[in-house]
mmCIF file as Biopython writes it, N, C-alpha, C and O atoms, coordinates in Angstrom:
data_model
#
loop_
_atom_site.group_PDB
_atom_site.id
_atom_site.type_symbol
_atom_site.label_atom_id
_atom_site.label_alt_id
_atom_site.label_comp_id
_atom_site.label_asym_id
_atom_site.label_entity_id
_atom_site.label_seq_id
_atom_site.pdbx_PDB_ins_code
_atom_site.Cartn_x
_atom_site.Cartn_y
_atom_site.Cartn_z
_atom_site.occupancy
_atom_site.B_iso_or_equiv
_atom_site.auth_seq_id
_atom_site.auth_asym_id
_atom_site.pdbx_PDB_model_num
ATOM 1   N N  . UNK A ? 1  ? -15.240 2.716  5.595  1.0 0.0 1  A 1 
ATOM 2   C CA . UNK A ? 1  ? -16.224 3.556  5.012  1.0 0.0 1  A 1 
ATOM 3   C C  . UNK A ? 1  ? -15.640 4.771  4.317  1.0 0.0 1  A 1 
ATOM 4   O O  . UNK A ? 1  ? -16.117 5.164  3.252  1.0 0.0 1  A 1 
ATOM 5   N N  . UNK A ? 2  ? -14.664 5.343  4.876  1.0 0.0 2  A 1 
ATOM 6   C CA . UNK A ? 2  ? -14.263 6.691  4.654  1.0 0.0 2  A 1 
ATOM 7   C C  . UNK A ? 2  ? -13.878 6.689  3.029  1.0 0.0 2  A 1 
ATOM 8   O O  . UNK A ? 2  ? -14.240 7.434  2.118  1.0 0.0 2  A 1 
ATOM 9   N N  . UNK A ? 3  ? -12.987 5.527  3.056  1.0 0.0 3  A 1 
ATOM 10  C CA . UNK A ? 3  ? -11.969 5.039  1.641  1.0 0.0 3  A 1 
ATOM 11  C C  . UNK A ? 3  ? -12.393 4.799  0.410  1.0 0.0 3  A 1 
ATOM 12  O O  . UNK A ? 3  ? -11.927 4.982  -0.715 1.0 0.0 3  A 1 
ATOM 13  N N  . UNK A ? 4  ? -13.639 4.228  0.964  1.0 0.0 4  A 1 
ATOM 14  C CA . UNK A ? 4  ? -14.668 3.307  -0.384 1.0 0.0 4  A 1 
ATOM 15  C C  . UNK A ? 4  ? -15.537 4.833  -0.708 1.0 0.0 4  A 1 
ATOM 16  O O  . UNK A ? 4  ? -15.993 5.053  -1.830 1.0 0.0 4  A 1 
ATOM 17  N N  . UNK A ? 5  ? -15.662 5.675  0.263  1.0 0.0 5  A 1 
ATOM 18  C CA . UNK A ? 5  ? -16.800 7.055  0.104  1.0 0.0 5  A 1 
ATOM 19  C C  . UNK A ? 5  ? -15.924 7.857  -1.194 1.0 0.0 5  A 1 
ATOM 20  O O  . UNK A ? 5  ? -16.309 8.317  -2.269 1.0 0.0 5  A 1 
ATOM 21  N N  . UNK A ? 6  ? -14.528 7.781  -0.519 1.0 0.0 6  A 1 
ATOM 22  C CA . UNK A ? 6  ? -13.724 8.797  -1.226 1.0 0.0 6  A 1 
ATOM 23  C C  . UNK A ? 6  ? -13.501 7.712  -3.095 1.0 0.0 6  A 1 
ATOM 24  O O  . UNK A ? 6  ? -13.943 8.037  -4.197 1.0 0.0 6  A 1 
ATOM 25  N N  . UNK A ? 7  ? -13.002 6.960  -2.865 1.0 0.0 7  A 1 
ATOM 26  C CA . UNK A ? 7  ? -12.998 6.169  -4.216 1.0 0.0 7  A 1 
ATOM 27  C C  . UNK A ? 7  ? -14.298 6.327  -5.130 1.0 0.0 7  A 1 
ATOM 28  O O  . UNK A ? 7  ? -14.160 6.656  -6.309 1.0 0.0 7  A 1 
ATOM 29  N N  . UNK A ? 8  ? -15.561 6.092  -4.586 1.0 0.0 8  A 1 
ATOM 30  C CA . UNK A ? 8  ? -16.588 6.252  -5.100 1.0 0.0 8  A 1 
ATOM 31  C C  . UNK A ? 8  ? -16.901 7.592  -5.791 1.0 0.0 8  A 1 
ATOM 32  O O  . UNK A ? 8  ? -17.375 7.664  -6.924 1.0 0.0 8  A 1 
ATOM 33  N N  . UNK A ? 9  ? -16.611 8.596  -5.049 1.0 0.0 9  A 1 
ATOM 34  C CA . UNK A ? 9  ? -16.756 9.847  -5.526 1.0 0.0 9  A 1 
ATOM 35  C C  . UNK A ? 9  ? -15.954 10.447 -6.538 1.0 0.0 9  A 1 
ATOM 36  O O  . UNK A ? 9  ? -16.108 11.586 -6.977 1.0 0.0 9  A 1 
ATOM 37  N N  . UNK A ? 10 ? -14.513 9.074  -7.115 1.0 0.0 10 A 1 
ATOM 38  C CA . UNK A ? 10 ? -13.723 9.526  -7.860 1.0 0.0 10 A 1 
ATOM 39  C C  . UNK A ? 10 ? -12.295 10.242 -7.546 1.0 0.0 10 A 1 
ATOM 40  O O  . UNK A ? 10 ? -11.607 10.634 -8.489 1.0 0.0 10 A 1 
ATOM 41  N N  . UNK A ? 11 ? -11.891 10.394 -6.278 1.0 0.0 11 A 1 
ATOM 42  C CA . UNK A ? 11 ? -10.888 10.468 -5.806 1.0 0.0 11 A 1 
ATOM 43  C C  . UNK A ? 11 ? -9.781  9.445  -6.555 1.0 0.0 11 A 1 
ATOM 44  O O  . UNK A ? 11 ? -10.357 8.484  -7.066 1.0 0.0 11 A 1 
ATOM 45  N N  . UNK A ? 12 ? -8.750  9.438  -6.683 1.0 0.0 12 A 1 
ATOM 46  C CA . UNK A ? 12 ? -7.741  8.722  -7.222 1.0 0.0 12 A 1 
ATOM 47  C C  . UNK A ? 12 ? -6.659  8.147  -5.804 1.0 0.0 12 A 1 
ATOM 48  O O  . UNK A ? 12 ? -5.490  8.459  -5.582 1.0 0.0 12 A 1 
ATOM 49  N N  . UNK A ? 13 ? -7.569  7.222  -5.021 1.0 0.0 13 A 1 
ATOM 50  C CA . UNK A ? 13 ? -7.304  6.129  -4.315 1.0 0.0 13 A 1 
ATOM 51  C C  . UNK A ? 13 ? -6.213  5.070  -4.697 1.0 0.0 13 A 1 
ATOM 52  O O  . UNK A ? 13 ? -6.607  3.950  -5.025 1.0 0.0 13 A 1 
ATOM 53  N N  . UNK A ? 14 ? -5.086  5.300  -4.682 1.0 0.0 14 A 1 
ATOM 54  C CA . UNK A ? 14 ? -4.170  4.305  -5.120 1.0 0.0 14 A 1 
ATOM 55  C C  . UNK A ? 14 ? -4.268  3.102  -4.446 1.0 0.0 14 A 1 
ATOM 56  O O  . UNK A ? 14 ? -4.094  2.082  -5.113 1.0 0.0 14 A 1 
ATOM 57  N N  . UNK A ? 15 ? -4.602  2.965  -2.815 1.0 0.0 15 A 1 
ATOM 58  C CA . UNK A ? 15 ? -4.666  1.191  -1.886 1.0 0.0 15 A 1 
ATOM 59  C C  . UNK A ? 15 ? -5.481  2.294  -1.096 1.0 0.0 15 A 1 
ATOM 60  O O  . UNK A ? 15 ? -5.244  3.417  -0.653 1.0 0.0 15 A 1 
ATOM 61  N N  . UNK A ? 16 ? -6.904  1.143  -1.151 1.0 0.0 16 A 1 
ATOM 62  C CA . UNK A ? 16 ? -7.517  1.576  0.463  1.0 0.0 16 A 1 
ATOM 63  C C  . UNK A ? 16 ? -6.894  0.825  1.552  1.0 0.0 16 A 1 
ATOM 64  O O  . UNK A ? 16 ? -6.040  -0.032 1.784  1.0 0.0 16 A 1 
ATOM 65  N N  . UNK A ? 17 ? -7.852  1.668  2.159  1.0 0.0 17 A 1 
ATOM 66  C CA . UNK A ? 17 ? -6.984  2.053  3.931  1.0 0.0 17 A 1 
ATOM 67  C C  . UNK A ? 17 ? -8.348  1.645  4.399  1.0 0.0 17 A 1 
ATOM 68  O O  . UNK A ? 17 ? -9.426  1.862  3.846  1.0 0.0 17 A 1 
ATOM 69  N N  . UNK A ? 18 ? -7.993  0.740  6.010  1.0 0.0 18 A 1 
ATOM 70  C CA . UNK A ? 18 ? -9.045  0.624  6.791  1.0 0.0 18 A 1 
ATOM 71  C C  . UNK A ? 18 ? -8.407  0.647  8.330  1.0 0.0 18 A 1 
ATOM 72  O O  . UNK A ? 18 ? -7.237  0.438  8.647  1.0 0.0 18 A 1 
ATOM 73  N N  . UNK A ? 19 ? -9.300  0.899  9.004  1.0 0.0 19 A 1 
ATOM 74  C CA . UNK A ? 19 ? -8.765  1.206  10.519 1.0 0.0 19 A 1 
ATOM 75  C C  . UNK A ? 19 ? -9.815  0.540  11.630 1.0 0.0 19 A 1 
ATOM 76  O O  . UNK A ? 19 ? -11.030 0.437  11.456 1.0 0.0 19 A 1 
ATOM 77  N N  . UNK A ? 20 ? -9.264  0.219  12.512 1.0 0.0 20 A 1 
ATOM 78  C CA . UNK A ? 20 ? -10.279 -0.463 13.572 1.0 0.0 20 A 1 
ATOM 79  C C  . UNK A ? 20 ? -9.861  0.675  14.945 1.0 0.0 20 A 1 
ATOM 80  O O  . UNK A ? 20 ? -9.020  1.568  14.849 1.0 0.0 20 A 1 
ATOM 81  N N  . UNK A ? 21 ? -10.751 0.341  16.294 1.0 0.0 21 A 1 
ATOM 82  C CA . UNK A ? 21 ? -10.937 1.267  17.262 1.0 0.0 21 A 1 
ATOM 83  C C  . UNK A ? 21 ? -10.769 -0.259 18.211 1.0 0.0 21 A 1 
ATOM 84  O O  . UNK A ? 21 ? -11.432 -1.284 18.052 1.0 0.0 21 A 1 
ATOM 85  N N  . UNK A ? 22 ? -9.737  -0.031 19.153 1.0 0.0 22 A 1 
ATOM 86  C CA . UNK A ? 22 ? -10.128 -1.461 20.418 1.0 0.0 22 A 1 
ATOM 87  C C  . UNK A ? 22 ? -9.989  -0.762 21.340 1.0 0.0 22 A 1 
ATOM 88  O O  . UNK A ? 22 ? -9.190  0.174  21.349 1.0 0.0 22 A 1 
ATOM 89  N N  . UNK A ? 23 ? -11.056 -1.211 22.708 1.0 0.0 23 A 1 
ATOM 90  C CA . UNK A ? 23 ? -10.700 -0.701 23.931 1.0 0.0 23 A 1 
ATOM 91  C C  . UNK A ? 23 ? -10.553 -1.476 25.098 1.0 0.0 23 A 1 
ATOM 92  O O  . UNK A ? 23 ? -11.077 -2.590 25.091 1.0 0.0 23 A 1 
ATOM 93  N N  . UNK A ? 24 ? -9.938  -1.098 26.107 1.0 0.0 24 A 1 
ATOM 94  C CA . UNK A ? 24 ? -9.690  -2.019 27.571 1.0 0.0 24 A 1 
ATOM 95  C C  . UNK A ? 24 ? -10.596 -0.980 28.447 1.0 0.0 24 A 1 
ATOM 96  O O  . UNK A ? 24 ? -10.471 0.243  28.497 1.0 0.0 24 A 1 
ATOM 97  N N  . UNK A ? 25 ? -11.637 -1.890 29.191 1.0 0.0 25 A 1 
ATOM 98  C CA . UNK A ? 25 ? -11.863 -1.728 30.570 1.0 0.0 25 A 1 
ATOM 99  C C  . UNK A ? 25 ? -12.073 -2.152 31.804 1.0 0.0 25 A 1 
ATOM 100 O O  . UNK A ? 25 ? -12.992 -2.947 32.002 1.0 0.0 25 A 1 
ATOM 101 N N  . UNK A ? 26 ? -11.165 -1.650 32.989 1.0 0.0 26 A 1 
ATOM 102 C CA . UNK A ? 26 ? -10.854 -2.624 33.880 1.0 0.0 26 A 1 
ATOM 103 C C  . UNK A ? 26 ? -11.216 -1.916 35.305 1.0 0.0 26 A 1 
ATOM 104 O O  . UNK A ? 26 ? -11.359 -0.775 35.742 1.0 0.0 26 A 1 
ATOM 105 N N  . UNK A ? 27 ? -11.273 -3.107 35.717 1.0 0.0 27 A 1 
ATOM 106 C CA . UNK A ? 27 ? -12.521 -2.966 36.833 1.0 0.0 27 A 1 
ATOM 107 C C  . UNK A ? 27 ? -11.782 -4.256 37.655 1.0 0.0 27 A 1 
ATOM 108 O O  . UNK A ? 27 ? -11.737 -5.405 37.214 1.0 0.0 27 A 1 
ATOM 109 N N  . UNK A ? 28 ? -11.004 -3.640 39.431 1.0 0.0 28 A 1 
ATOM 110 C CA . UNK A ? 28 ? -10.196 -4.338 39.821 1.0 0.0 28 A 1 
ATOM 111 C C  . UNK A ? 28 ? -9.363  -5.067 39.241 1.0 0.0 28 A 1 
ATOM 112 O O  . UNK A ? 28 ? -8.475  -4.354 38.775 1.0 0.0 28 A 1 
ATOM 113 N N  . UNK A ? 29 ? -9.164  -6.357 38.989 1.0 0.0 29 A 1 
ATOM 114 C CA . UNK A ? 29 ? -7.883  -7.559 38.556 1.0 0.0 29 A 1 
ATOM 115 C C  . UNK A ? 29 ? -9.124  -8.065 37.129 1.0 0.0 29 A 1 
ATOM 116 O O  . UNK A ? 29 ? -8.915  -9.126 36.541 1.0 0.0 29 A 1 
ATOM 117 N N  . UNK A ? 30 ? -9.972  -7.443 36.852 1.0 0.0 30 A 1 
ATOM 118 C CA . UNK A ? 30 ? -10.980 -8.072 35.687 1.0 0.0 30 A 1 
ATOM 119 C C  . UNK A ? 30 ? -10.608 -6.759 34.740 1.0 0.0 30 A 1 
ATOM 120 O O  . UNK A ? 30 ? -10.633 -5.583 35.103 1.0 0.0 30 A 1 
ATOM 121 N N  . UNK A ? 31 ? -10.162 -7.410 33.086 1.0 0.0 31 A 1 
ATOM 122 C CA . UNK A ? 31 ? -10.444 -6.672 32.531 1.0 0.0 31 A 1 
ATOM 123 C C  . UNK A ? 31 ? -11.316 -7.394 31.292 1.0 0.0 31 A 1 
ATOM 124 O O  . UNK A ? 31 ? -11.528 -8.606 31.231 1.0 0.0 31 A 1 
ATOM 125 N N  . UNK A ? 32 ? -11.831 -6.284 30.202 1.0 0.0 32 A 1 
ATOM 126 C CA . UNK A ? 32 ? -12.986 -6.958 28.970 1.0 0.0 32 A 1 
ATOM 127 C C  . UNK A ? 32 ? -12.191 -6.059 27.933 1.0 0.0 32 A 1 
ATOM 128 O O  . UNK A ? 32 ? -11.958 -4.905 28.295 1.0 0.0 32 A 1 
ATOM 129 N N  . UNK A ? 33 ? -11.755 -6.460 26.692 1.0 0.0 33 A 1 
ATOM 130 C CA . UNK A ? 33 ? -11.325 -5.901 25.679 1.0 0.0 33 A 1 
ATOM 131 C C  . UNK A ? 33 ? -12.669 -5.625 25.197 1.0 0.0 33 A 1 
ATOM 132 O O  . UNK A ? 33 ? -13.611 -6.391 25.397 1.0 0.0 33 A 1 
ATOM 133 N N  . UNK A ? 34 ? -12.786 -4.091 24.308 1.0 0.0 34 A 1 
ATOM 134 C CA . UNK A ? 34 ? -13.624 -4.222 23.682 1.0 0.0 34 A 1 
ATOM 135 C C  . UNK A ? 34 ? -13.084 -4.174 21.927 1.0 0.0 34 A 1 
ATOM 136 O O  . UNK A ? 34 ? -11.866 -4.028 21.817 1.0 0.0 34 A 1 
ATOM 137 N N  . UNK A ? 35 ? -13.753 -4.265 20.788 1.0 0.0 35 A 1 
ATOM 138 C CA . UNK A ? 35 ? -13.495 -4.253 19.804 1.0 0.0 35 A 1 
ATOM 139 C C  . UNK A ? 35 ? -14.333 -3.383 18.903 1.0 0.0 35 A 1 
ATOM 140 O O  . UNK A ? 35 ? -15.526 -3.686 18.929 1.0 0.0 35 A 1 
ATOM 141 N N  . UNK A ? 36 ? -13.994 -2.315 18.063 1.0 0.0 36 A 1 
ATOM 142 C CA . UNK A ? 36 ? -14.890 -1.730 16.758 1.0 0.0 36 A 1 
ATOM 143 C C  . UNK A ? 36 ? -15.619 -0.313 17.800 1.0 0.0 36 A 1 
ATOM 144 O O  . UNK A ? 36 ? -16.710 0.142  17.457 1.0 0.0 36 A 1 
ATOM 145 N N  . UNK A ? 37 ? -14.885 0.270  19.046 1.0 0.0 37 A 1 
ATOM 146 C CA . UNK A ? 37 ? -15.585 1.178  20.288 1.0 0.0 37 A 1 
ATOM 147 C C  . UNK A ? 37 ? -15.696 2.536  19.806 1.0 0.0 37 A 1 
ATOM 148 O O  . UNK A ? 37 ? -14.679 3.125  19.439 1.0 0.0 37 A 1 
ATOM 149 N N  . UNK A ? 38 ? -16.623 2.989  19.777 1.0 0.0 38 A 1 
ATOM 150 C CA . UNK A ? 38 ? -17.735 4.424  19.424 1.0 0.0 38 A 1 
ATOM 151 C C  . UNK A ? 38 ? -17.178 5.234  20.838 1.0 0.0 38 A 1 
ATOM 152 O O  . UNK A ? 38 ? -16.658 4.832  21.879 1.0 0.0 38 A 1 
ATOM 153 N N  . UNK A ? 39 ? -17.602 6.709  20.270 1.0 0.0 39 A 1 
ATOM 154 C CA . UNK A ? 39 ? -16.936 7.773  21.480 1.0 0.0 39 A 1 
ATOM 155 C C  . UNK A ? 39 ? -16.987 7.628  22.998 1.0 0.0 39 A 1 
ATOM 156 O O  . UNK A ? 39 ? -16.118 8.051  23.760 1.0 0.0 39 A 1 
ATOM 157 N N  . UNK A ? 40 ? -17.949 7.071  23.308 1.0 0.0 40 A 1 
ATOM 158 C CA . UNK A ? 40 ? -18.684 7.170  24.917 1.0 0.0 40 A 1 
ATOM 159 C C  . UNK A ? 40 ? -17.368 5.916  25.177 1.0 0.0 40 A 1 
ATOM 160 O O  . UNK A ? 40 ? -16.464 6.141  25.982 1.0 0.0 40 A 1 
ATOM 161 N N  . UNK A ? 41 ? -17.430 4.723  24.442 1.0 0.0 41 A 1 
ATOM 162 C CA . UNK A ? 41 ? -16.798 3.731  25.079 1.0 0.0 41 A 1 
ATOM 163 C C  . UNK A ? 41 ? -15.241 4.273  24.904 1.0 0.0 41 A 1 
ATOM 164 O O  . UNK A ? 41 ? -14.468 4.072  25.840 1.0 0.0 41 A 1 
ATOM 165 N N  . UNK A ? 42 ? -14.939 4.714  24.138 1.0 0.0 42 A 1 
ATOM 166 C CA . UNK A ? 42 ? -13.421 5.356  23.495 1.0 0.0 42 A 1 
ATOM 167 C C  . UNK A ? 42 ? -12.839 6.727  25.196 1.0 0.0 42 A 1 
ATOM 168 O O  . UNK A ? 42 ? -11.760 6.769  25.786 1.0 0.0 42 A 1 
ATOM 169 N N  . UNK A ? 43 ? -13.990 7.496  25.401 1.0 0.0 43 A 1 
ATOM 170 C CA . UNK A ? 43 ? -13.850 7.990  26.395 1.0 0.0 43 A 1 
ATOM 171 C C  . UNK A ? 43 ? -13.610 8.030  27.433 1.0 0.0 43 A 1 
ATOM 172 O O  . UNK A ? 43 ? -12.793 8.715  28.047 1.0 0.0 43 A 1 
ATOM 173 N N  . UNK A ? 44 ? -14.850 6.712  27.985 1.0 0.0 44 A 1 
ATOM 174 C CA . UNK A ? 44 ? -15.020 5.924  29.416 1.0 0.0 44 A 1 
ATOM 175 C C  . UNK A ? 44 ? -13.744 5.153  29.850 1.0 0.0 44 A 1 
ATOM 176 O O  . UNK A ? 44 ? -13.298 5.119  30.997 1.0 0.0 44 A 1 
ATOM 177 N N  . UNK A ? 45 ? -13.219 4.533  28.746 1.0 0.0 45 A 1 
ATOM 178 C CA . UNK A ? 45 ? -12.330 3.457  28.980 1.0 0.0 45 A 1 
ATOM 179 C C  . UNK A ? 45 ? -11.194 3.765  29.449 1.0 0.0 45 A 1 
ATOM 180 O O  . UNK A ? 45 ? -10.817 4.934  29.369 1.0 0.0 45 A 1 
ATOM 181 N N  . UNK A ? 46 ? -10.225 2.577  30.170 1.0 0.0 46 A 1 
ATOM 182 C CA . UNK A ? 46 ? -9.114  2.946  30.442 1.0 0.0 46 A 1 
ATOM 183 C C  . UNK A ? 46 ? -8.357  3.042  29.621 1.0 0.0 46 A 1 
ATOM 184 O O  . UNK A ? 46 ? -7.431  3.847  29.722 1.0 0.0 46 A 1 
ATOM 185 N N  . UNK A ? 47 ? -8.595  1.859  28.021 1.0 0.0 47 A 1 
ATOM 186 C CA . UNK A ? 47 ? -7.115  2.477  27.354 1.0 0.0 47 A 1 
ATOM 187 C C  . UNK A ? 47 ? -8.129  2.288  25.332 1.0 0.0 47 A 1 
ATOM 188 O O  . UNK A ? 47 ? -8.940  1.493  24.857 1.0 0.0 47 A 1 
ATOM 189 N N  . UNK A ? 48 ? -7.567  3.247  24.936 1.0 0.0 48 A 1 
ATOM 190 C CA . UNK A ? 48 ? -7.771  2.848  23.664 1.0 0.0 48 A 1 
ATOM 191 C C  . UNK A ? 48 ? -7.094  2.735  22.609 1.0 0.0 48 A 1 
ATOM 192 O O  . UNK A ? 48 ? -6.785  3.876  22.266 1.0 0.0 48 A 1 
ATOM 193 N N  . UNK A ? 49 ? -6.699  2.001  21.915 1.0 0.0 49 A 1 
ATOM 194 C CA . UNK A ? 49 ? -5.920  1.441  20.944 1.0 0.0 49 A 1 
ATOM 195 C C  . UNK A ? 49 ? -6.518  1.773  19.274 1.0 0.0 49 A 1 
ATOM 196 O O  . UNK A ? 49 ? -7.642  1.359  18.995 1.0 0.0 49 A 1 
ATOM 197 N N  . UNK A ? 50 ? -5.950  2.303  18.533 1.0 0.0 50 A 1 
ATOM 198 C CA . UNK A ? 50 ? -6.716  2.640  17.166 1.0 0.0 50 A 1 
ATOM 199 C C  . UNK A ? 50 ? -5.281  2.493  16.046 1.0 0.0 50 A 1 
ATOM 200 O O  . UNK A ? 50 ? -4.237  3.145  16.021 1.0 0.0 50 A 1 
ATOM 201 N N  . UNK A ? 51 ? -5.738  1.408  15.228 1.0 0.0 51 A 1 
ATOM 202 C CA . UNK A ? 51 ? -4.305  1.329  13.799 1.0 0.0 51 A 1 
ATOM 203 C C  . UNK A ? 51 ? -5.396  1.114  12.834 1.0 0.0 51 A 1 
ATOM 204 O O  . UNK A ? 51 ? -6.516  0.620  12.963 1.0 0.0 51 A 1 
ATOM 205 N N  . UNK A ? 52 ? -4.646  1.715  11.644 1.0 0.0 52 A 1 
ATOM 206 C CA . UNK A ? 52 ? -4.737  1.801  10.299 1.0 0.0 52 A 1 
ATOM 207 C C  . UNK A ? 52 ? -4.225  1.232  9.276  1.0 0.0 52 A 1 
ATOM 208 O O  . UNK A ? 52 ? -3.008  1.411  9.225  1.0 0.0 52 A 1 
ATOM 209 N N  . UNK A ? 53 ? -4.718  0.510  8.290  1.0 0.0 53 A 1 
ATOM 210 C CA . UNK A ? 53 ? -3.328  -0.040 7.503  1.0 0.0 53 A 1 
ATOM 211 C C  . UNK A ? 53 ? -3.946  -0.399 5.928  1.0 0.0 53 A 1 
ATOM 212 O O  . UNK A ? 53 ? -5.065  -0.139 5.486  1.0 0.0 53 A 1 
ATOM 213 N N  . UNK A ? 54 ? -3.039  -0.944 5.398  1.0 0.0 54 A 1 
ATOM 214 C CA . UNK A ? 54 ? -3.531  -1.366 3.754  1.0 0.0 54 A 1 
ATOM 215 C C  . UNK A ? 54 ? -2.553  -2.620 3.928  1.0 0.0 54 A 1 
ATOM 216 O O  . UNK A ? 54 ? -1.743  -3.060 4.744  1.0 0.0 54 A 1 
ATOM 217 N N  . UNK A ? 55 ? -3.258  -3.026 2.331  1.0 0.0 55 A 1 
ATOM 218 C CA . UNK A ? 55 ? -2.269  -4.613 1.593  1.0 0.0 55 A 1 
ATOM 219 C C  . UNK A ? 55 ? -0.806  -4.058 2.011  1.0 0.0 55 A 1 
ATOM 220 O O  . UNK A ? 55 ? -0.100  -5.065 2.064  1.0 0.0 55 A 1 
ATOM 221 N N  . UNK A ? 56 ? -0.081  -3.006 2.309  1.0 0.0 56 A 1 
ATOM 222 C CA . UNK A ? 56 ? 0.920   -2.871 2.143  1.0 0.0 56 A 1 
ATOM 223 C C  . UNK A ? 56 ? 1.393   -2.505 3.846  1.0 0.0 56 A 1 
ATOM 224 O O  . UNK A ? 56 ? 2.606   -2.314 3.945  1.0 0.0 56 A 1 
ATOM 225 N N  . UNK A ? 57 ? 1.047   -2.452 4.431  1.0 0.0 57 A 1 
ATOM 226 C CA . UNK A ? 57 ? 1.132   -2.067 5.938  1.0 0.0 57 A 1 
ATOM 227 C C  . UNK A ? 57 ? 0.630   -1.495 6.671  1.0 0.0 57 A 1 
ATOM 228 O O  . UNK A ? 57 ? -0.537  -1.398 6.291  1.0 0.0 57 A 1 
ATOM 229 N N  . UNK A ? 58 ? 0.789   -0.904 7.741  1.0 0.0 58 A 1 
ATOM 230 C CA . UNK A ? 58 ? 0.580   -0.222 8.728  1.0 0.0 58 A 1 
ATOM 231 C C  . UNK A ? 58 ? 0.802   1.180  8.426  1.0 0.0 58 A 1 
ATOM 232 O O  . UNK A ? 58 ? 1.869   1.611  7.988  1.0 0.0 58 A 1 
ATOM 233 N N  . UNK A ? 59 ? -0.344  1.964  8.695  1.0 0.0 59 A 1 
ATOM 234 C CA . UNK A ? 59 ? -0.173  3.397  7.863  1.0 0.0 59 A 1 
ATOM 235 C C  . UNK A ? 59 ? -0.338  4.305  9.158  1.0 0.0 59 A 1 
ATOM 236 O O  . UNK A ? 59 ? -0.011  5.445  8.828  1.0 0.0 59 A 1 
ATOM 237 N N  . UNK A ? 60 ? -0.741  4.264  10.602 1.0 0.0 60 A 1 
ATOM 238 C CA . UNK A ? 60 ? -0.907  4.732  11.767 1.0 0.0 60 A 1 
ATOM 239 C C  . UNK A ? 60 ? -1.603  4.080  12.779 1.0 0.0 60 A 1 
ATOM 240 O O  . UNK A ? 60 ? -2.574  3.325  12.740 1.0 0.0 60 A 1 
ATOM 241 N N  . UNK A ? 61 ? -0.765  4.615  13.913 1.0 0.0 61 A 1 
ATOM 242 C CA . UNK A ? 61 ? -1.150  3.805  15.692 1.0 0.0 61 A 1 
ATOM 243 C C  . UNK A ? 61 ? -1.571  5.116  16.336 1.0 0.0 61 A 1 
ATOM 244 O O  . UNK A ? 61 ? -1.279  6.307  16.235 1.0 0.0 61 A 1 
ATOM 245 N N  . UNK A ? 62 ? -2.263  4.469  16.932 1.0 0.0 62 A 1 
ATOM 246 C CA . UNK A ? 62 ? -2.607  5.527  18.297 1.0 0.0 62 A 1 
ATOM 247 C C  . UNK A ? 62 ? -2.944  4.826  19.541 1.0 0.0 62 A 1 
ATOM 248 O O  . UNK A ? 62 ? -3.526  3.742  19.566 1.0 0.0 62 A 1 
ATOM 249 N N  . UNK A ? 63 ? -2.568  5.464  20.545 1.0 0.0 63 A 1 
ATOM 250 C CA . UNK A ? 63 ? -2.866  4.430  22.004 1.0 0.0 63 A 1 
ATOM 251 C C  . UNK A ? 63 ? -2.879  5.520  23.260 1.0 0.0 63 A 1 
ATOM 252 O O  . UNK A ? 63 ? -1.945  5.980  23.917 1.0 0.0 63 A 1 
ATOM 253 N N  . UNK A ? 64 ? -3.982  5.697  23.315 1.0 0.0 64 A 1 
ATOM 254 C CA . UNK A ? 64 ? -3.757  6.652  25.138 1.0 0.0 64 A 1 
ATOM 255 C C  . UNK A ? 64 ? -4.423  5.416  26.158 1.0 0.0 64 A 1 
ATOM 256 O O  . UNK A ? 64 ? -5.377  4.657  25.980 1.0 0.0 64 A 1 
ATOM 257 N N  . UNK A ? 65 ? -3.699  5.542  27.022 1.0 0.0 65 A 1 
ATOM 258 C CA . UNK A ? 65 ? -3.518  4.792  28.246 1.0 0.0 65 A 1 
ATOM 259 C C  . UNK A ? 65 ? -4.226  6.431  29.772 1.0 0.0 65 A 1 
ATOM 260 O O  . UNK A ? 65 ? -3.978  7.595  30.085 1.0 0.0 65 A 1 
ATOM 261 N N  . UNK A ? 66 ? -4.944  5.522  30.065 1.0 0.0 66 A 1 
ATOM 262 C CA . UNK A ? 66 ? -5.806  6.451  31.100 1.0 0.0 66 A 1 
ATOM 263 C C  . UNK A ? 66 ? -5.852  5.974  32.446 1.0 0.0 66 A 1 
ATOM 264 O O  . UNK A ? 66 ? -6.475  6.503  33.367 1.0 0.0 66 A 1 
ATOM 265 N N  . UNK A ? 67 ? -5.044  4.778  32.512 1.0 0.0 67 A 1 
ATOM 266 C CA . UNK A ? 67 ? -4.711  4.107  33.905 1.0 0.0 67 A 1 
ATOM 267 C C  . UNK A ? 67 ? -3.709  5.070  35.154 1.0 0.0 67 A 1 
ATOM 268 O O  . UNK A ? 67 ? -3.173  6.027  34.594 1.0 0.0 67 A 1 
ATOM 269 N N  . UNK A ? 68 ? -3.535  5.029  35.949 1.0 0.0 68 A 1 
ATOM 270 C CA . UNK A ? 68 ? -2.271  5.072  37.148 1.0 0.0 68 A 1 
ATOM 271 C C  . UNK A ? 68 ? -0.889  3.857  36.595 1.0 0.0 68 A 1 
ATOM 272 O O  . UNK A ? 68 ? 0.119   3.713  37.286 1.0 0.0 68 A 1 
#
């Protein structure tokens, strides 16, 4: 959304960029990946995972781990 907002408005966008949000939450020896996770779940969770990238690569990672 951010990329296509800024292009639209005329920004000089050379490669859009898109980014996804994944999260883990685990509960005893069970865990559920989640995928595309909004603040509450980004918060709650034990771990969240967030990359960025274009046709050309990987442009940023992020990962906090909230386990023991």
């Amino acid at each position: 959304g951010g990329t296509l907002s800024l292009m639209d408005a005329g920004v000089p966008i050379t490669t859009p960029v898109a980014g996804i949000a994944m999260g883990l939450v685990k509960e005893g020896e069970r865990a559920v990946l989640l995928t595309d996770i909004l603040g509450m779940e980004d918060f709650l969770g034990d771990m969240d995972f967030k990359v960025a990238g274009s046709k050309k690569g990987v442009t940023a990672v992020q990962l906090d781990i909230k386990t023991d």
